[in-house]
C-alpha positions, 0 to 999 in steps of 0.5 A: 317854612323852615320851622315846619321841616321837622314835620316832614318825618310825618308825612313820610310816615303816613305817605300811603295815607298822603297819597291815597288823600292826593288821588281822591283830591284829583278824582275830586276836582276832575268830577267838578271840572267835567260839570261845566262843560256838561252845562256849556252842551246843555246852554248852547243846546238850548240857545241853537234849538230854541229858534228851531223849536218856535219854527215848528209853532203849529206844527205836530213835529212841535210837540216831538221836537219838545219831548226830543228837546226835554229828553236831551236836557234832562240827559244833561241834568241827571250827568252833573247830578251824577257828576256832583255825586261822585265829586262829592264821595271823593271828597268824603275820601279825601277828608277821610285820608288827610283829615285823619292823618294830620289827627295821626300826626298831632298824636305822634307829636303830642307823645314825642314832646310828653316823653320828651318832657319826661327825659329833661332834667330838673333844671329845665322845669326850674327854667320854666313854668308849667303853663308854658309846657302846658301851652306847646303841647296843646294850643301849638300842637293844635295849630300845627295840626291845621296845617299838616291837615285842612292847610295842606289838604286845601293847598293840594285841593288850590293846586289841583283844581286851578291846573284842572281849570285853566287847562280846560280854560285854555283849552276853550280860549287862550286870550279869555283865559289871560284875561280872567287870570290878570288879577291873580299876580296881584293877589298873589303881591297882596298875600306875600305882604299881607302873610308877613303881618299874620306871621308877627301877629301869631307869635304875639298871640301864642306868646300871650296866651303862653303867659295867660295860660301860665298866670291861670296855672299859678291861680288855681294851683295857689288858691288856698293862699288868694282866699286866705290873703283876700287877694281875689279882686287883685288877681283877678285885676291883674288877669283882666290886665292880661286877657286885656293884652291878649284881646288886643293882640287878637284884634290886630290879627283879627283886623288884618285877616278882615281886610285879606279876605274881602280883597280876595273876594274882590280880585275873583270879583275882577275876574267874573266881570272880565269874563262877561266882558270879554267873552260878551265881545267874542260871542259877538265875533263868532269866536266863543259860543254864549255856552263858553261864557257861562262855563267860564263863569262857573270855572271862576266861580269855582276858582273863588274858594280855592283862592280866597282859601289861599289866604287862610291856607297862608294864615293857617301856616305861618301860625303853625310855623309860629307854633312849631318854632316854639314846639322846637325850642324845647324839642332842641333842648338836650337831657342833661341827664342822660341814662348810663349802659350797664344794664340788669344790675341788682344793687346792693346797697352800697353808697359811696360820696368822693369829694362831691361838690354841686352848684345848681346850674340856674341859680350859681349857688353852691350847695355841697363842697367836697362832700365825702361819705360811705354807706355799706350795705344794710346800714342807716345813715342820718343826714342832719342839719338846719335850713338850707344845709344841702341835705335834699341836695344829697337826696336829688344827687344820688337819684341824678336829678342832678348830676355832680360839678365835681367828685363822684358817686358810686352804686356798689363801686360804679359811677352812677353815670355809667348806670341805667338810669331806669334800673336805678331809680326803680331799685331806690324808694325816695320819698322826698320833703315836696310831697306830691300825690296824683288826683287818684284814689289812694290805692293807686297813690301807694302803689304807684311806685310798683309795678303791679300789687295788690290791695293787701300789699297796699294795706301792709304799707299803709300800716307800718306808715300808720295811715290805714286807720285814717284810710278806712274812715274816709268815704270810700276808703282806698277808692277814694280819690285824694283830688290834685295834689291830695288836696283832700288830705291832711299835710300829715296824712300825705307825708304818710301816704307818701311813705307807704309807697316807698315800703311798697316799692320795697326798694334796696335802698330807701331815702327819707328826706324830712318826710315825718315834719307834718305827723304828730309824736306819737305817729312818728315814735310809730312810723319809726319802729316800723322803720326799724323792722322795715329797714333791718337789711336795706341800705337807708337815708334818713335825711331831717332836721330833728334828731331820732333817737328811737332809730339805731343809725350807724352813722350820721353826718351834721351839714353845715353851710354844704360842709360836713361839719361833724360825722360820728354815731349817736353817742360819739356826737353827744360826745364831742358837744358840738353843733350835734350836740346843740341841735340835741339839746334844742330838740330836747327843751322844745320837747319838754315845753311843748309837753309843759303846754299840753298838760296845761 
């Protein structure tokens, strides 16, 4: 149980609706108890009366003893109809109550681990994979909401009823009580050891699912590459391999509750025929009338659920327990990035790096050293370098994806860590190389960024990102839903959809991290003049492999290896013929050659 303590915050939330679902439980059960003491007056009633009734055979006080006898038994029957009737209203309440709280409760969770998920930092996501947090959020919150209702409303109902129960028993007769009640210390033996199997069992099964749900997650997500490779029959071999493993670990459980369940059947059987026996040889000396036996019978007989639902109350809770042992896991995950208190500030646009280094936490792998740059307000900077030169690097650093292992970076003077969070990034349009659109209609694409516009603002900024033209020939245009991840679209076409909502976002500072490798030339010599007109006062990053001519940068800084390795203008790089230079005259003969091909 100690797993499930955090769940307590809950039931301290919803405690009215707890303990309003308390009282109607014992309304409940007090109506239920009540029905067999009504049966045991009706049963002695029939048993005194029947010798009676034969005595007056041929007599007219027959037929009135008859109509006195048929009354007083239908007495009877209409008070446990009546009984049964208001047992069962407040039962409807009691489901009303618990039901829906523990439907509260798995809402509450649900949203705390969402917004929990949003405050962890990108690290986390590289440790795991999106089928696993898929997994916690649903299949475990979902088991853990059996247990804060139907577990616990069952075990409350267990409670209730068997004090209700033995107290009227006992209240009957003491020794008959002790022996209905002998086989329940055994049931109690067998469920403590046999709880002990569900539990391994349950964390075996959540553990697999996690890992099915993870593989299916991989498989839709890369189905372009399974169908291009031809590789169907292999996956799907490798997913009947692992929804093999699930099915035997869900057999096991399956295994050990088919033999819990009809053992508790058999203990509450023991019980019955105790019952019968015992109270049989107390009829015959005089101690209990037969009325008690078939009261007793009942109280057994209402027992049976209550107890046999101990096992599944048990199995119920140790999968929760299970389920919120990993829900934990990541809920006692600390945000590396935690949000700075200088609040409201309106930035300027100035970006200063002072002798920054990173080392990516997961992999060890240093990608900047002593990296030192500064950006005055309204200026352009061109980052450029090869593959794996640390240039998206500097991107995720000054948004504080990450933070830095040594150095640090000022915002208009001000460590970024001292900054809100949510302040800064509203106040920066980065649009990075891993283009990501939402299964939505274009429109809301372009304007996700914002925090409300209008259809000619979105049309503005898809313009001057040269994507309005296409927009308009597509089925219905910006109310066309792009599918998950844009996959309706073009490579190209989502860079540019991607670009639009940063000029929507009109941010006062814009960072491009190679967002033009997927437009053609003549898209781009257009998307970089609006660039020019759009960026004219904004502080702006323009991070890319290729060398951009048609852009007037104040500045531009050549990566190497994490390294600065060369910093100058333009023509001051030309210049010096270094490795700006190289990349310069790569770009220019690959230009001419692909322009050779065309004509050709």
């Amino acid at each position: 149980m100690k797993h499930l303590k955090v769940l307590n915050k809950y039931f301290w939330k919803y405690k009215w609706q707890f303990t309003l679902g308390v009282i109607f439980v014992a309304v409940s059960n007090y109506f239920g108890v009540l029905s067999p003491r009504v049966i045991r007056h009706s049963f002695d009633l029939v048993k005194d009366n029947l010798a009676c009734y034969s005595m007056f055979s041929g007599f007219e006080l027959q037929s009135s003893f008859y109509s006195l006898f048929s009354s007083a038994l239908l007495f009877f029957g209409i008070t446990v109809l009546l009984l049964a009737v208001l047992k069962g209203v407040f039962m409807f309440f009691m489901r009303q109550t618990l039901i829906v709280m523990s439907r509260l409760i798995e809402y509450d969770m649900k949203n705390e681990m969402y917004d929990h998920y949003q405050q962890l930092s990108l690290s986390f996501y590289r440790r795991n994979n999106t089928g696993d947090l898929m997994s916690r959020i649903t299949e475990d919150v979902s088991r853990v909401r059996m247990y804060v209702g139907p577990a616990v409303m069952y075990a409350v109902n267990l409670l209730v009823l068997v004090v209700m129960c033995i107290y009227a028993m006992l209240s009957v007769n003491v020794e008959l009580t002790l022996y209905v009640l002998i086989p329940l210390p055994a049931l109690a033996a067998s469920i403590y050891y046999v709880n002990n199997l569900i539990e391994h069992r349950s964390e075996m099964i959540q553990k697999k699912l996690s890992e099915l749900t993870t593989s299916a997650q991989e498989f839709y997500s890369g189905i372009r590459v399974i169908k291009s490779y031809v590789q169907e029959n292999q996956i799907l071999k490798f997913f009947e391999s692992e929804s093999e493993k699930y099915r035997a670990e869900a057999l096991k459980l399956a295994r050990v509750e088919a033999f819990f369940f009809p053992l508790m059947l058999l203990l509450i059987g023991l019980s019955t025929i105790f019952t019968i026996w015992i109270g049989g040889i107390g009829v015959m000396k005089g101690q209990i009338t037969p009325g008690n036996i078939a009261e007793f019978v009942i109280y057994v007989n209402m027992l049976t659920w209550p107890v046999t639902a101990i096992g599944w109350v048990a199995s119920m809770t140790q999968r929760a327990a299970a389920s919120q042992k990993r829900i934990n896991e990541f809920l006692n995950v600390k945000p590396e990035i935690v949000s700075g208190t200088e609040n409201g500030m309106l930035l300027t646009g100035l970006v200063e790096f002072k002798n920054v280094s990173f080392t990516y936490p997961d992999t060890g792998v240093e990608a900047l050293k002593n990296i030192s740059f500064k950006i005055k307000p309204g200026q352009k900077l061109a980052i450029i370098g090869r593959t794996g030169s640390g240039k998206t690097t500097v991107a995720d650093l000054l948004v504080r994806m990450y933070d830095v292992t040594k150095g640090e970076i000022l915002l208009d003077g001000i460590p970024v860590q001292k900054l809100n969070l949510a302040v800064v990034r509203k106040q920066i349009g980065y649009v990075p190389q891993d283009v990501f659109l939402f299964s939505d209609t274009v429109e809301n694409n372009v304007g996700f960024g914002a925090d409300e516009f209008s259809r000619d603002r979105v049309v503005e900024a898809a313009a001057n990102a040269s994507v309005h033209r296409e927009v308009e020939e597509l089925p219905k245009k910006y109310e066309t839903i792009v599918g998950e991840r844009g996959v309706t679209l073009s490579g190209g076409q989502k860079q540019r959809i991607s670009i639009a909502r940063a000029f929507l976002k009109n941010p006062q500072i814009t960072i491009l991290d190679d967002c033009l490798s997927a437009v053609d030339a003549k898209t781009e010599k257009d998307i970089l003049t609006a660039l020019q007109k759009l960026l004219q006062y904004k502080t702006s990053i323009i991070i890319t492999h290729r060398i951009f001519t048609l852009l007037d940068f104040d500045n531009i800084i050549v990566l190497a290896h994490g390294r600065i390795a060369e910093e100058g203008t333009h023509a001051q790089l030309l210049a010096k013929r270094g490795l700006y230079h190289d990349l310069y005259e790569a770009q220019k003969q690959e230009e001419t050659t692909s322009r050779e091909e065309f004509k050709v």
